[in-house]
PDB file of the backbone (N, CA, C, O) and the ligand in Angstrom, with CONECT records:
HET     ZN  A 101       1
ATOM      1  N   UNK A   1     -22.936 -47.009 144.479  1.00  0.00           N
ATOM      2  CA  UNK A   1     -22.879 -46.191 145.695  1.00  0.00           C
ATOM      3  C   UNK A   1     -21.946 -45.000 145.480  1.00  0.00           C
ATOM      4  O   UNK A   1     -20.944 -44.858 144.781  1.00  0.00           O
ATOM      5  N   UNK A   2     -22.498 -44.325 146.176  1.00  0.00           N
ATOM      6  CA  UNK A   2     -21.304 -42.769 146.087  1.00  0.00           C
ATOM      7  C   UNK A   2     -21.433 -41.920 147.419  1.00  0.00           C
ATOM      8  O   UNK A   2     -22.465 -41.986 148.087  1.00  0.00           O
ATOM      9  N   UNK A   3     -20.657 -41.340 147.691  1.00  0.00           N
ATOM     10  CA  UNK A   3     -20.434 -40.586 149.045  1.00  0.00           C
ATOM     11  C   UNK A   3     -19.415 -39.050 149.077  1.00  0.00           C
ATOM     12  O   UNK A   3     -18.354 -38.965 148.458  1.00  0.00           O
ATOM     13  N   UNK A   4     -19.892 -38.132 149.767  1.00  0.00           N
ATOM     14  CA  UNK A   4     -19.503 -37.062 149.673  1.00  0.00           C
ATOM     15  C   UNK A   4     -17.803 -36.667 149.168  1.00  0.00           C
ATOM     16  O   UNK A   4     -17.057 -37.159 150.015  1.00  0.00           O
ATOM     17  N   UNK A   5     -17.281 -36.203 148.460  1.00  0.00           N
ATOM     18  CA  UNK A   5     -15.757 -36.063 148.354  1.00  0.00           C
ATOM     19  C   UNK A   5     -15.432 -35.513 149.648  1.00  0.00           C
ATOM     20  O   UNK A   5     -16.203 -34.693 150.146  1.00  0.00           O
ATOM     21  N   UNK A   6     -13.817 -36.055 150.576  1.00  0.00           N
ATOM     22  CA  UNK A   6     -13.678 -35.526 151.462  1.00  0.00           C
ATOM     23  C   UNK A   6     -13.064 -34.035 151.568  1.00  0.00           C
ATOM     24  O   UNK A   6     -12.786 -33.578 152.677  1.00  0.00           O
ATOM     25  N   UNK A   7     -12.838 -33.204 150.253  1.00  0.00           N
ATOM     26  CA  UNK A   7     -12.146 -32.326 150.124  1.00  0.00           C
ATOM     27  C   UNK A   7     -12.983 -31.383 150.553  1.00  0.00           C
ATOM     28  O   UNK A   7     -12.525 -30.240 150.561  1.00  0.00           O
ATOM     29  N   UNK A   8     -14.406 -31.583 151.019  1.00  0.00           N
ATOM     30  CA  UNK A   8     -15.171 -30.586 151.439  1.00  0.00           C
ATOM     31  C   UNK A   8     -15.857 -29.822 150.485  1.00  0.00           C
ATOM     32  O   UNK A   8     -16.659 -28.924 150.740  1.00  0.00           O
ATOM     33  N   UNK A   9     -15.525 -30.197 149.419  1.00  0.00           N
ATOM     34  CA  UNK A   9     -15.952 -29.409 148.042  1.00  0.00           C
ATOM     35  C   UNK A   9     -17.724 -29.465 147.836  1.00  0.00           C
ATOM     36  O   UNK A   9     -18.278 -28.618 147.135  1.00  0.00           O
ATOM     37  N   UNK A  10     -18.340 -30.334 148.389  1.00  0.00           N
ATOM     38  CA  UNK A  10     -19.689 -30.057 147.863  1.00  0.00           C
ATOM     39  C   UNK A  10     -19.986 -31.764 146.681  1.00  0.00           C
ATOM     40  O   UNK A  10     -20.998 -32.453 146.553  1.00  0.00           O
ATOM     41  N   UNK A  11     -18.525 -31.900 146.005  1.00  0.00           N
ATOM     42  CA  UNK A  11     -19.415 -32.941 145.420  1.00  0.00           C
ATOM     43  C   UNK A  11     -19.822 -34.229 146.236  1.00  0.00           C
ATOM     44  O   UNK A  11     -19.770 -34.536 147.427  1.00  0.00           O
ATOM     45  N   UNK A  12     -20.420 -35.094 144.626  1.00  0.00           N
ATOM     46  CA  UNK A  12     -20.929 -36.473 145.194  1.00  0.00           C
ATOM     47  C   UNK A  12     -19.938 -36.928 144.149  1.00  0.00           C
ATOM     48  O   UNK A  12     -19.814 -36.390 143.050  1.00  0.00           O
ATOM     49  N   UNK A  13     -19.048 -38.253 144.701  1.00  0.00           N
ATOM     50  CA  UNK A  13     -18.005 -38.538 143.798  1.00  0.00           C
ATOM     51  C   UNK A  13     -18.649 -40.562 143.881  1.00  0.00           C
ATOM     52  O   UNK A  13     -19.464 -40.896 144.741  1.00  0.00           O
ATOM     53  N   UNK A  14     -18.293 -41.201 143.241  1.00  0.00           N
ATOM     54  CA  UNK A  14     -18.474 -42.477 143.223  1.00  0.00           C
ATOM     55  C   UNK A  14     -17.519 -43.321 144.075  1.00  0.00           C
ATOM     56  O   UNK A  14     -16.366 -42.947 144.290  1.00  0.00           O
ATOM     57  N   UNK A  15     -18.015 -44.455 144.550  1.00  0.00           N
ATOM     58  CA  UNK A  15     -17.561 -45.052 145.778  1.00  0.00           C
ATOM     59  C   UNK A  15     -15.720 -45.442 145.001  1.00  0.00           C
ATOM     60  O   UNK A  15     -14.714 -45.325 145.700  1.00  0.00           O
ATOM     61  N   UNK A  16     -15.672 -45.796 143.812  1.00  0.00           N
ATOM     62  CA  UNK A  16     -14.528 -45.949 143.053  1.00  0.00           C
ATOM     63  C   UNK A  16     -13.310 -45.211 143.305  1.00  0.00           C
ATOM     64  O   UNK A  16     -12.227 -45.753 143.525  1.00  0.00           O
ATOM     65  N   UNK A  17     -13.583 -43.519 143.253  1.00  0.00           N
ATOM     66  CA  UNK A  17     -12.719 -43.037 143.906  1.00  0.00           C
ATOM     67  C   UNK A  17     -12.898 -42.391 145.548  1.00  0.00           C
ATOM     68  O   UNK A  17     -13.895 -42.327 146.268  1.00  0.00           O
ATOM     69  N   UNK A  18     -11.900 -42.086 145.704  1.00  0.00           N
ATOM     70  CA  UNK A  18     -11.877 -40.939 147.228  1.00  0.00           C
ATOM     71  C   UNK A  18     -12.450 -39.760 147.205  1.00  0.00           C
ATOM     72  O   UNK A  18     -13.323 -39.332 147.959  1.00  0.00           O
ATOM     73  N   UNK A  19     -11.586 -38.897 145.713  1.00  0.00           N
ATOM     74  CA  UNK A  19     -12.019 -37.873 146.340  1.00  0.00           C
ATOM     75  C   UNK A  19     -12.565 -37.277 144.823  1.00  0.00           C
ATOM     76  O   UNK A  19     -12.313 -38.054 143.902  1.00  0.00           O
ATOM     77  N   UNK A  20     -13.222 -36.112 144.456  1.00  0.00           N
ATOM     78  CA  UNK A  20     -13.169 -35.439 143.479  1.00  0.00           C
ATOM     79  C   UNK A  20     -12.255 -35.322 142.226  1.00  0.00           C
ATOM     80  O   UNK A  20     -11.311 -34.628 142.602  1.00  0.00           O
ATOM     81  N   UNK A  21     -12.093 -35.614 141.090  1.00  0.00           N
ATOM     82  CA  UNK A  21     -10.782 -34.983 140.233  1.00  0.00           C
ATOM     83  C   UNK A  21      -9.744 -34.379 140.621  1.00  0.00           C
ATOM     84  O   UNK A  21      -8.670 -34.899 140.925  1.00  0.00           O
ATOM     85  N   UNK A  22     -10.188 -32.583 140.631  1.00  0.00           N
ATOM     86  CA  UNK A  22      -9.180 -31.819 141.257  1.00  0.00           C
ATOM     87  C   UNK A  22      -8.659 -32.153 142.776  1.00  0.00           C
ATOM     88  O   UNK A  22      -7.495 -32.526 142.917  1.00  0.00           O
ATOM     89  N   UNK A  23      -9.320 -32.051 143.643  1.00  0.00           N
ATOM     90  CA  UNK A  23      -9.136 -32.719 145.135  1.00  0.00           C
ATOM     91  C   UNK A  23      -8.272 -33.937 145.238  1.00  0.00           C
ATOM     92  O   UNK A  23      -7.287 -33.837 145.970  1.00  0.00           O
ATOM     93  N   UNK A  24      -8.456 -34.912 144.707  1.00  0.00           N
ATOM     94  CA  UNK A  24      -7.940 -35.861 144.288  1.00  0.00           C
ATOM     95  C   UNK A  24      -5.887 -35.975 143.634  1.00  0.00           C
ATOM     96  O   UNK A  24      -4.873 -36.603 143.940  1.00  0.00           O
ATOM     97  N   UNK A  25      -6.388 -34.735 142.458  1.00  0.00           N
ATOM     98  CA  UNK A  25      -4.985 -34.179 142.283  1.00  0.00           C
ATOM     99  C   UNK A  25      -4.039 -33.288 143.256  1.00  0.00           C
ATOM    100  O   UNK A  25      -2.904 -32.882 143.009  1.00  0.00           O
ATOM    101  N   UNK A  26      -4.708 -33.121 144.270  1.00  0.00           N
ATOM    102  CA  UNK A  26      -4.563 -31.920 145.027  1.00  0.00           C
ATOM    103  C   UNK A  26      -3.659 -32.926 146.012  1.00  0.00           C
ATOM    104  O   UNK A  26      -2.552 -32.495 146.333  1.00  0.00           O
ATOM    105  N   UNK A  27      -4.016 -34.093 146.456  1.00  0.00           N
ATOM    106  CA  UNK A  27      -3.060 -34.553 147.658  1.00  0.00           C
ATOM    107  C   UNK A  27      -1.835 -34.814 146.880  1.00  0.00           C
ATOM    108  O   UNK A  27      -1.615 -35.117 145.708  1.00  0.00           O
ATOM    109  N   UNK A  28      -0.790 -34.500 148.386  1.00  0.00           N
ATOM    110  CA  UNK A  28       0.493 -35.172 147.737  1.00  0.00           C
ATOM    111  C   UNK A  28       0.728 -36.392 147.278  1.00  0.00           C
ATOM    112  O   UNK A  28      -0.051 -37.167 147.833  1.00  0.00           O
ATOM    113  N   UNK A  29       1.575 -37.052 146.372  1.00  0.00           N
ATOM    114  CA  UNK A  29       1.765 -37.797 145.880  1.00  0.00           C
ATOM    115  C   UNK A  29       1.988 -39.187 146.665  1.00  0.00           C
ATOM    116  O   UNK A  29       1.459 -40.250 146.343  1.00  0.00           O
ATOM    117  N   UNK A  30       2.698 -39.029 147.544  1.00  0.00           N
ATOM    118  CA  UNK A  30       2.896 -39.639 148.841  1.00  0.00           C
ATOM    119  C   UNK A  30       1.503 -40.597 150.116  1.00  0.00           C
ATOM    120  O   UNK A  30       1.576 -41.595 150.834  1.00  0.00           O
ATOM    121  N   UNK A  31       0.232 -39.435 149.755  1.00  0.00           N
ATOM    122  CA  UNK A  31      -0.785 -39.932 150.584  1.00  0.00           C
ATOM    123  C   UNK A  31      -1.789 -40.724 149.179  1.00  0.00           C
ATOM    124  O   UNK A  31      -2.505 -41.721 149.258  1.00  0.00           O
ATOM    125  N   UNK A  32      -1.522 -39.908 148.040  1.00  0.00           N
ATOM    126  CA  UNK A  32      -2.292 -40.712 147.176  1.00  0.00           C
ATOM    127  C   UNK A  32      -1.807 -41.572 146.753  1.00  0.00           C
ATOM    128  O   UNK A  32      -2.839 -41.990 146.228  1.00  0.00           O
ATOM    129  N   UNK A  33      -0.703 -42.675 146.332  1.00  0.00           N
ATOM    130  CA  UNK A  33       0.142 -43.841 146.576  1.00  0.00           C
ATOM    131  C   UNK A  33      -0.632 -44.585 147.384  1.00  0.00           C
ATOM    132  O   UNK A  33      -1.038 -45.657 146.936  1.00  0.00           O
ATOM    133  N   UNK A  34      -0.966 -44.221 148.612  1.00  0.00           N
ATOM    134  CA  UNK A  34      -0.959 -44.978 150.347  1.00  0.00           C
ATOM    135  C   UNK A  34      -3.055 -45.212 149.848  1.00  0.00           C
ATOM    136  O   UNK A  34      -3.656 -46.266 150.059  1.00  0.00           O
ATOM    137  N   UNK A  35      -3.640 -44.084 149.281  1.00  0.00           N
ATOM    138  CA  UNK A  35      -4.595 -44.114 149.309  1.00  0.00           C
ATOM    139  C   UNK A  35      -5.149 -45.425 148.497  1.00  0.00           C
ATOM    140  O   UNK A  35      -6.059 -46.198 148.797  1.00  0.00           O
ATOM    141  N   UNK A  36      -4.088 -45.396 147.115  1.00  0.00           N
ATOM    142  CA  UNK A  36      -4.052 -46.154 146.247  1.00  0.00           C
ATOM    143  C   UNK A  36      -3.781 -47.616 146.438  1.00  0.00           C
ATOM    144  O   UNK A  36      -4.286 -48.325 145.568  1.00  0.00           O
ATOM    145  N   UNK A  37      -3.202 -48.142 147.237  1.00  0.00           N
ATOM    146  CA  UNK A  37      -2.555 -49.039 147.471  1.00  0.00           C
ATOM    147  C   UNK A  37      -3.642 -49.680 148.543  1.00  0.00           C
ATOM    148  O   UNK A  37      -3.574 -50.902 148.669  1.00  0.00           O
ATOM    149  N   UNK A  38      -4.239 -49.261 149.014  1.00  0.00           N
ATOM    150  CA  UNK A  38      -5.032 -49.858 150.202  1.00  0.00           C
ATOM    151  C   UNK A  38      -6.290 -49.670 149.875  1.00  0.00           C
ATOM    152  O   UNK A  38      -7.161 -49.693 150.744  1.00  0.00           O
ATOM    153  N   UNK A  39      -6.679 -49.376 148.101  1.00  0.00           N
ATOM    154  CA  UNK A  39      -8.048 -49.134 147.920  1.00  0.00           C
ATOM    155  C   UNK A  39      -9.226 -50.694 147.956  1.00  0.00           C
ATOM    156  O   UNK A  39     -10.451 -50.741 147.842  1.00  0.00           O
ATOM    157  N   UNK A  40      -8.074 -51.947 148.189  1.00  0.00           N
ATOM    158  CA  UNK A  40      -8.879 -52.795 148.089  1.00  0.00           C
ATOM    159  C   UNK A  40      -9.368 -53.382 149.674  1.00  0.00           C
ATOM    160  O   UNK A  40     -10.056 -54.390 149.839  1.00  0.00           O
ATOM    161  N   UNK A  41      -8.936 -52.659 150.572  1.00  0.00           N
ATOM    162  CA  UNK A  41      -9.288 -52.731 151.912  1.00  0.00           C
ATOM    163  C   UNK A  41     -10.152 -52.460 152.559  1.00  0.00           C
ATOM    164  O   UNK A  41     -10.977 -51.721 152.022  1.00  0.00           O
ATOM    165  N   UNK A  42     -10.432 -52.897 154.033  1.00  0.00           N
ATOM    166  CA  UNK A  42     -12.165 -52.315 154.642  1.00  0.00           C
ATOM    167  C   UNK A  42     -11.178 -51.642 155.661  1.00  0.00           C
ATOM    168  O   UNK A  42     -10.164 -51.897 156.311  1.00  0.00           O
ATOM    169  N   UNK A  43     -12.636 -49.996 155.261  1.00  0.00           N
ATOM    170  CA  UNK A  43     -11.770 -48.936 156.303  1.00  0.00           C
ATOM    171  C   UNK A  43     -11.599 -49.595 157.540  1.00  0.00           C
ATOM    172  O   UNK A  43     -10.800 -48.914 158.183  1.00  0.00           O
ATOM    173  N   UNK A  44     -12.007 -50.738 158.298  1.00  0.00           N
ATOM    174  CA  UNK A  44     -11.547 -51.520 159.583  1.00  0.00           C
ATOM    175  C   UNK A  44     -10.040 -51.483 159.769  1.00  0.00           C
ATOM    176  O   UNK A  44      -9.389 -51.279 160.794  1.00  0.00           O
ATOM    177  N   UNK A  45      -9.573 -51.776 158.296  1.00  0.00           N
ATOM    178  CA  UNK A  45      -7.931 -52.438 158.819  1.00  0.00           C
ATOM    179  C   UNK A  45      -7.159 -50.981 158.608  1.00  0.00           C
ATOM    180  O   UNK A  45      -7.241 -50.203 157.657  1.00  0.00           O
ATOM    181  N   UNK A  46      -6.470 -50.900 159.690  1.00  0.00           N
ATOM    182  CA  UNK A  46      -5.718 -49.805 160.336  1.00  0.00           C
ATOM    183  C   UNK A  46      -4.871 -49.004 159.075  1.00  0.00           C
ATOM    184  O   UNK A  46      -5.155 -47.821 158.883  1.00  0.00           O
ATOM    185  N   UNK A  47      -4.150 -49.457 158.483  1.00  0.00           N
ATOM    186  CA  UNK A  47      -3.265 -49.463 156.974  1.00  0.00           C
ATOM    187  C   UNK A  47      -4.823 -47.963 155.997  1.00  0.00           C
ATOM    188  O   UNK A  47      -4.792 -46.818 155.547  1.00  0.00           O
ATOM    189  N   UNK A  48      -5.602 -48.801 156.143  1.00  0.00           N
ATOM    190  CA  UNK A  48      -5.998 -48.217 154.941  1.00  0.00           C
ATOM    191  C   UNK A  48      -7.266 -47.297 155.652  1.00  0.00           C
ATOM    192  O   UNK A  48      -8.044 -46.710 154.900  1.00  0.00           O
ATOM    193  N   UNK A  49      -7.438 -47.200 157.208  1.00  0.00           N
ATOM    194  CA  UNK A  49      -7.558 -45.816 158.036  1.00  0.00           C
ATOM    195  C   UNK A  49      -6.705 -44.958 158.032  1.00  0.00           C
ATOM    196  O   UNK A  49      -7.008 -43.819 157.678  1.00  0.00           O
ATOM    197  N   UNK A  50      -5.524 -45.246 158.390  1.00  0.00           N
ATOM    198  CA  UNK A  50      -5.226 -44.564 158.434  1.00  0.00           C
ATOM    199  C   UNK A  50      -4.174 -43.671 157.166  1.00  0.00           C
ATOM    200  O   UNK A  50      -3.273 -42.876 157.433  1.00  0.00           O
ATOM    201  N   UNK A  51      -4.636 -44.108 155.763  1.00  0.00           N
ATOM    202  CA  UNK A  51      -4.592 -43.609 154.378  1.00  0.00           C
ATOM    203  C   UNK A  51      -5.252 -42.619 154.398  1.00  0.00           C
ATOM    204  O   UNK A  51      -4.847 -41.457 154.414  1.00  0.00           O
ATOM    205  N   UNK A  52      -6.446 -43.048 154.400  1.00  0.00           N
ATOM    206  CA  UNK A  52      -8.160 -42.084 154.322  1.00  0.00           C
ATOM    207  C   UNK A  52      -7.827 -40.705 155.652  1.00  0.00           C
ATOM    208  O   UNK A  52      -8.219 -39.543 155.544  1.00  0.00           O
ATOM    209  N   UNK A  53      -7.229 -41.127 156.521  1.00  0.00           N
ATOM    210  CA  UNK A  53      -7.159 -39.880 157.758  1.00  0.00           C
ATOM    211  C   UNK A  53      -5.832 -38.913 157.168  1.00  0.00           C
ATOM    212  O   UNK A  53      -5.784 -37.783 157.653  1.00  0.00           O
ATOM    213  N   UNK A  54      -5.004 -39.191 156.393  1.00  0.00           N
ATOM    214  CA  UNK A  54      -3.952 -38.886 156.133  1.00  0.00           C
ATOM    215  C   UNK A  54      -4.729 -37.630 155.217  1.00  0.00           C
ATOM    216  O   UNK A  54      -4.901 -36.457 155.549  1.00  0.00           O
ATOM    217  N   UNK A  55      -5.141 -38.357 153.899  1.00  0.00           N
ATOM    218  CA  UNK A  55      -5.762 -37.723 153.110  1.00  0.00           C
ATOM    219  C   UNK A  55      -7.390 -36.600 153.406  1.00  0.00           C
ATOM    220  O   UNK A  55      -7.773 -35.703 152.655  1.00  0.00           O
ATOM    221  N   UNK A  56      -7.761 -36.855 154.134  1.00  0.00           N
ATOM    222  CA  UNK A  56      -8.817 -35.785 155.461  1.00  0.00           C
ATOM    223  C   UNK A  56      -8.120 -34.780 155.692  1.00  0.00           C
ATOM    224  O   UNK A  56      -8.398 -33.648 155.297  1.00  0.00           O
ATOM    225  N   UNK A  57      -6.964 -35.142 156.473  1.00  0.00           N
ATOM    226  CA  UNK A  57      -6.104 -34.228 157.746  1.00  0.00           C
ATOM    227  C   UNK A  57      -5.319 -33.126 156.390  1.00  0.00           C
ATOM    228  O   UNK A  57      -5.048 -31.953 156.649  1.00  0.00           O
ATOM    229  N   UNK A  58      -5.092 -33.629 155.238  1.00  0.00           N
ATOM    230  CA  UNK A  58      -4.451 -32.718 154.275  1.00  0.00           C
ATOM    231  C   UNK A  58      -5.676 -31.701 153.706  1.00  0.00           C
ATOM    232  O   UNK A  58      -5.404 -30.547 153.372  1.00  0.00           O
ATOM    233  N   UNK A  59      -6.754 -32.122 153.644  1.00  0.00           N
ATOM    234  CA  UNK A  59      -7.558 -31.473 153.475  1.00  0.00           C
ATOM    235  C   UNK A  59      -8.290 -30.078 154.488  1.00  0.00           C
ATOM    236  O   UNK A  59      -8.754 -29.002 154.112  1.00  0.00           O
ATOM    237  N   UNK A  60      -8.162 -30.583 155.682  1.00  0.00           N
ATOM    238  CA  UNK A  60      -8.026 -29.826 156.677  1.00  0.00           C
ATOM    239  C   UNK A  60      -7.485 -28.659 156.877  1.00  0.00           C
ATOM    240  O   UNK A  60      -7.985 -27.545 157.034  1.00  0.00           O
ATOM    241  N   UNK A  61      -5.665 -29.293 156.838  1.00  0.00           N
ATOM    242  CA  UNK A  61      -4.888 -28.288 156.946  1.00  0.00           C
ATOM    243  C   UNK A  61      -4.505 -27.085 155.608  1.00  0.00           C
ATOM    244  O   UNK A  61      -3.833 -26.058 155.693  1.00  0.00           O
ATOM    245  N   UNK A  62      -5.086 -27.568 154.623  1.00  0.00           N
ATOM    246  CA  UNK A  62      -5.509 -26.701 153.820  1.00  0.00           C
ATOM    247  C   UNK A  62      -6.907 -25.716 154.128  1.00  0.00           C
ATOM    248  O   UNK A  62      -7.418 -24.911 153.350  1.00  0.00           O
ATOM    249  N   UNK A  63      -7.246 -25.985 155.217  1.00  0.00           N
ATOM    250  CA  UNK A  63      -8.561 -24.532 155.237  1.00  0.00           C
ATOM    251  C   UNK A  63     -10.061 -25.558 154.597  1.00  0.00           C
ATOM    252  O   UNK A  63     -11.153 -25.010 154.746  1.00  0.00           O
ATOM    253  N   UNK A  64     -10.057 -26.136 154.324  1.00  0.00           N
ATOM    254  CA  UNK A  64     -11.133 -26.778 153.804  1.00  0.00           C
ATOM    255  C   UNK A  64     -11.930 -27.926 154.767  1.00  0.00           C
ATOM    256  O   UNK A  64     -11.299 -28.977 154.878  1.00  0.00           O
ATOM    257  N   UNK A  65     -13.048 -27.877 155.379  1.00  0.00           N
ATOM    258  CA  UNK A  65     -13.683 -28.670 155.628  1.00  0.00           C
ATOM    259  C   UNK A  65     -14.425 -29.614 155.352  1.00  0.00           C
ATOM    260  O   UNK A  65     -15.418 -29.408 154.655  1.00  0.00           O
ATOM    261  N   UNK A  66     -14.104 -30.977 155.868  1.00  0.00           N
ATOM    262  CA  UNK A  66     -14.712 -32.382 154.894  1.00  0.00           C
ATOM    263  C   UNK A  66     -16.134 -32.639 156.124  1.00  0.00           C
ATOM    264  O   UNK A  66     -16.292 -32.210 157.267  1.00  0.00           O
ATOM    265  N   UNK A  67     -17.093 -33.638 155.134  1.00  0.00           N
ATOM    266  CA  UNK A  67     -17.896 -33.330 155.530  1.00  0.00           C
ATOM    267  C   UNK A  67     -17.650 -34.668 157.074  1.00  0.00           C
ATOM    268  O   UNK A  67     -16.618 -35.326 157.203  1.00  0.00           O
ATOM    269  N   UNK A  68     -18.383 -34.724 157.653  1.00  0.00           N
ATOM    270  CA  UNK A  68     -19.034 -34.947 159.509  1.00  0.00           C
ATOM    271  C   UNK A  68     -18.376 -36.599 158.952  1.00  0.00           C
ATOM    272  O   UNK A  68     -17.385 -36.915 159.610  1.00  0.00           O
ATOM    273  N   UNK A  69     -18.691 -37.407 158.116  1.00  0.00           N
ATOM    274  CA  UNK A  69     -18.781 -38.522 157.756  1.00  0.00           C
ATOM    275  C   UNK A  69     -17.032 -39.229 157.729  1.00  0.00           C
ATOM    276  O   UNK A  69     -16.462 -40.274 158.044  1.00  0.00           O
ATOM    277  N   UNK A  70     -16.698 -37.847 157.122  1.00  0.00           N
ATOM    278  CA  UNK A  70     -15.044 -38.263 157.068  1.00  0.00           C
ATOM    279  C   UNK A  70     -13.766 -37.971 158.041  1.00  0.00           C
ATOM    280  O   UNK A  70     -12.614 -38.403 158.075  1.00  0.00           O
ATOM    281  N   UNK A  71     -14.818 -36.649 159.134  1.00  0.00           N
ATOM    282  CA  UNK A  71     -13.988 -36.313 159.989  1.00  0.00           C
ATOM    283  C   UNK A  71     -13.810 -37.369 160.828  1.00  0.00           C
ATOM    284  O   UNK A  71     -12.738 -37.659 161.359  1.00  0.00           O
ATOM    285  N   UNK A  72     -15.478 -38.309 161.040  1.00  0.00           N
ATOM    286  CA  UNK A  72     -15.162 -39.488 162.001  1.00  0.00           C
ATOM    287  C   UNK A  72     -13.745 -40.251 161.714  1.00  0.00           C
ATOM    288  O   UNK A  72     -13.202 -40.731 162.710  1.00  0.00           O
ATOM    289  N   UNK A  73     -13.289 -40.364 160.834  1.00  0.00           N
ATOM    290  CA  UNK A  73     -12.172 -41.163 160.404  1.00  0.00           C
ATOM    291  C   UNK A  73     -11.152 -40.682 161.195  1.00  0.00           C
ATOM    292  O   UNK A  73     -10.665 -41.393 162.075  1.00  0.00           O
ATOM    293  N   UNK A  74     -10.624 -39.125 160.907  1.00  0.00           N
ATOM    294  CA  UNK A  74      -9.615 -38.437 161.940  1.00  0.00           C
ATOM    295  C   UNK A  74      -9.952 -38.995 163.352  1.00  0.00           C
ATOM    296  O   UNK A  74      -9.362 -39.916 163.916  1.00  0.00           O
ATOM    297  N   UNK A  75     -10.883 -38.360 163.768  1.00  0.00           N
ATOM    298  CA  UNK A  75     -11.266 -38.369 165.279  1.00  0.00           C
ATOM    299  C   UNK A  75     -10.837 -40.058 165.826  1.00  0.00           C
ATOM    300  O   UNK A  75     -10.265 -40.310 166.887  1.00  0.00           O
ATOM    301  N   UNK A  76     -11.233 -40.957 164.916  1.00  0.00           N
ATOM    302  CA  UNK A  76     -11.206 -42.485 165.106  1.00  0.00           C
ATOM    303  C   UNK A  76      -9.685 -42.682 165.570  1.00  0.00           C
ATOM    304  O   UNK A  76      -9.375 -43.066 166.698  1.00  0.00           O
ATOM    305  N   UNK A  77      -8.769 -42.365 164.538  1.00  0.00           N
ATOM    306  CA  UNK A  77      -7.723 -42.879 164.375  1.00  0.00           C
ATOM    307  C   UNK A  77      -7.067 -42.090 165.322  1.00  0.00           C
ATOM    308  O   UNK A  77      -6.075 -42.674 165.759  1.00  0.00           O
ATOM    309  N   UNK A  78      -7.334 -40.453 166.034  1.00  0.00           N
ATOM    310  CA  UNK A  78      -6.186 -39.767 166.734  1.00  0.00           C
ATOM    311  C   UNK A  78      -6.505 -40.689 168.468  1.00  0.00           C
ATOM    312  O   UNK A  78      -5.802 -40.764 169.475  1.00  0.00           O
ATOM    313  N   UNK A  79      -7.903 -41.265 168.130  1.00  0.00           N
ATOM    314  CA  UNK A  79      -8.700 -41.748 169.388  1.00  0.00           C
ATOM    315  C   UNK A  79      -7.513 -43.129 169.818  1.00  0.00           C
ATOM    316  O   UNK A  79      -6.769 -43.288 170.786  1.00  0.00           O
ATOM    317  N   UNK A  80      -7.773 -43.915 168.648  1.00  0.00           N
ATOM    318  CA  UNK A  80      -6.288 -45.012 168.672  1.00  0.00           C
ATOM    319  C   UNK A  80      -4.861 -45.051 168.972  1.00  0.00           C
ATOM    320  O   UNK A  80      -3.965 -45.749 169.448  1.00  0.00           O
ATOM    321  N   UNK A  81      -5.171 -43.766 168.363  1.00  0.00           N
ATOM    322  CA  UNK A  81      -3.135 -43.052 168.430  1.00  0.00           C
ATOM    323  C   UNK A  81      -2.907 -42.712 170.447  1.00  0.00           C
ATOM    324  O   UNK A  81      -1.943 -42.765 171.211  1.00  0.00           O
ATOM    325  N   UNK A  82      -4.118 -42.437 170.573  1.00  0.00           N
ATOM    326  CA  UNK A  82      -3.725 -41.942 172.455  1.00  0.00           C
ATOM    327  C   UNK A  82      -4.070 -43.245 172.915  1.00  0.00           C
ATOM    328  O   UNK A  82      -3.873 -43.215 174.130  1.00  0.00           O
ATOM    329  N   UNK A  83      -4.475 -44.356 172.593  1.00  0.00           N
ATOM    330  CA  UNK A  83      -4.353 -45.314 173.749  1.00  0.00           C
ATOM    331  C   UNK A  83      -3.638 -46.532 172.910  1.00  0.00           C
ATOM    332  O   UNK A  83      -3.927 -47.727 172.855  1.00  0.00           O
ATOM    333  N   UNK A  84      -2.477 -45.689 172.204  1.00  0.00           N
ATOM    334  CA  UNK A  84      -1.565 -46.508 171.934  1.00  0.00           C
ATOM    335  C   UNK A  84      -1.466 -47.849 171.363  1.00  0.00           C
ATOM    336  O   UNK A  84      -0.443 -48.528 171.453  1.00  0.00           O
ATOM    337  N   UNK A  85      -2.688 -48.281 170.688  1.00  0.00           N
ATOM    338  CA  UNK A  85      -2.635 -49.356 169.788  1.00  0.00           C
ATOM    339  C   UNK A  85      -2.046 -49.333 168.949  1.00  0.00           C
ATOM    340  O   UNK A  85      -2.027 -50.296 168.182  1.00  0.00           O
TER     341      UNK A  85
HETATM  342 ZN    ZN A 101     -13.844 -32.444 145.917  1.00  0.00          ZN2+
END
């Protein structure tokens, strides 16, 4: 299986990693750790949503748009964050 890189870049990267090579090198060290660490998790458990939204939202705020599939992740988790779970 493989699914769009969230860096917005256009590729198709393998379900193995997150994101693209460069993209990939591109997050801080800090969200890719968190990304790393929770790669054996189902995006369900909160920990390793909110890794994947971390790593989106950096992509974001860099000017780059990820594709519809990964924004759900943001939208999910800011949706959680306001009713305070
Ligand atoms: Zn990419």
């Amino acid at each position: 299986m493989s699914h769009p890189c969230p860096g917005g870049c256009g590729e198709t990267v393998p379900d193995a990693m997150l994101s693209c090579r460069p993209d990939w090198y591109w997050l801080p060290p800090g969200v890719r750790s968190e990304v790393w660490a929770t790669k054996s998790m189902h995006i369900t458990q909160p920990r390793r949503m909110a890794a994947l939204a971390a790593a989106v939202q950096f992509y974001v705020d860099k000017g780059r748009t990820p594709p519809p599939e990964w924004m759900v992740i943001v939208d999910e988790l800011s949706h959680q964050e306001k009713e305070g779970t």
